[in-house]
N, C-alpha and C positions, 0 to 999 in steps of 0.2 A: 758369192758373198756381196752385199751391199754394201753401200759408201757409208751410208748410217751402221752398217753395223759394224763396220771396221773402225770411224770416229771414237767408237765405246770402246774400244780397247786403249789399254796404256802402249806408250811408245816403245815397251819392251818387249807385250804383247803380239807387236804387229811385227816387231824384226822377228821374232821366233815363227808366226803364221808365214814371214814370206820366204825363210829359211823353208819351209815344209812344202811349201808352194814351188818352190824352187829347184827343191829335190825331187816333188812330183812330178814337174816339167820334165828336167833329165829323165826319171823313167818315163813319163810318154812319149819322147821322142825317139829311143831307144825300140820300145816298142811299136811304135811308128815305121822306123824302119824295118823292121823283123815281123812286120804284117801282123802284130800282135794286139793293136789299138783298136778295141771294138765300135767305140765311136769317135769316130776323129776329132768331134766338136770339140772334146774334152782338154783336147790343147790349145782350144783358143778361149772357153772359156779359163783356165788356169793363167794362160797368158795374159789376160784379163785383169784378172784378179790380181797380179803380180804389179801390173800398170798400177791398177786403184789403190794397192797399196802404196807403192813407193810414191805416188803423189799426193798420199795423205800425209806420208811421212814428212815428204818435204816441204808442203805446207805448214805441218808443224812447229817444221828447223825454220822456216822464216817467219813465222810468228815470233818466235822464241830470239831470235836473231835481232840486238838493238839496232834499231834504223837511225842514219843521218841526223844530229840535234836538229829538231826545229828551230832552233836560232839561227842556224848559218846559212847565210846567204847563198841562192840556188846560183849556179855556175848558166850567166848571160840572161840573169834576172835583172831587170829594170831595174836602172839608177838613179837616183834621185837629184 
């Protein structure tokens, strides 16, 4: 999955995709051990995918997140 195509999702979108991601994980690693993983890659692309989401996510939350008023004075900012 792509970063652009995870963007287009809503934020409730992407918690349920990484809930499914996340559950895919446990079976592959399960399978993993039980010599059942026909391509191993498979777990590193899902591990992946799990990163690019939760960093979309939290870009989000900080977007979303009111930052410091611009009024106040920056803490060992120049004094006049």
């Amino acid at each position: 999955m792509r970063a652009s195509e995870v963007r287009e999702l809503s934020l409730d979108e992407m918690r349920v995709r990484l809930n499914d991601l996340k559950e895919e994980m446990r079976g592959l690693r399960f399978g993993h051990v039980m010599q059942q993983v026909s391509n191993p890659l498979e777990i590193r692309a899902v591990r992946r995918d799990i990163a690019r989401i939760e960093t979309i996510i939290a870009e989000d939350t900080r977007k979303a997140a009111p930052g410091p008023a611009e009024t106040e004075p920056v803490a060992g900012g120049e004094e006049a």
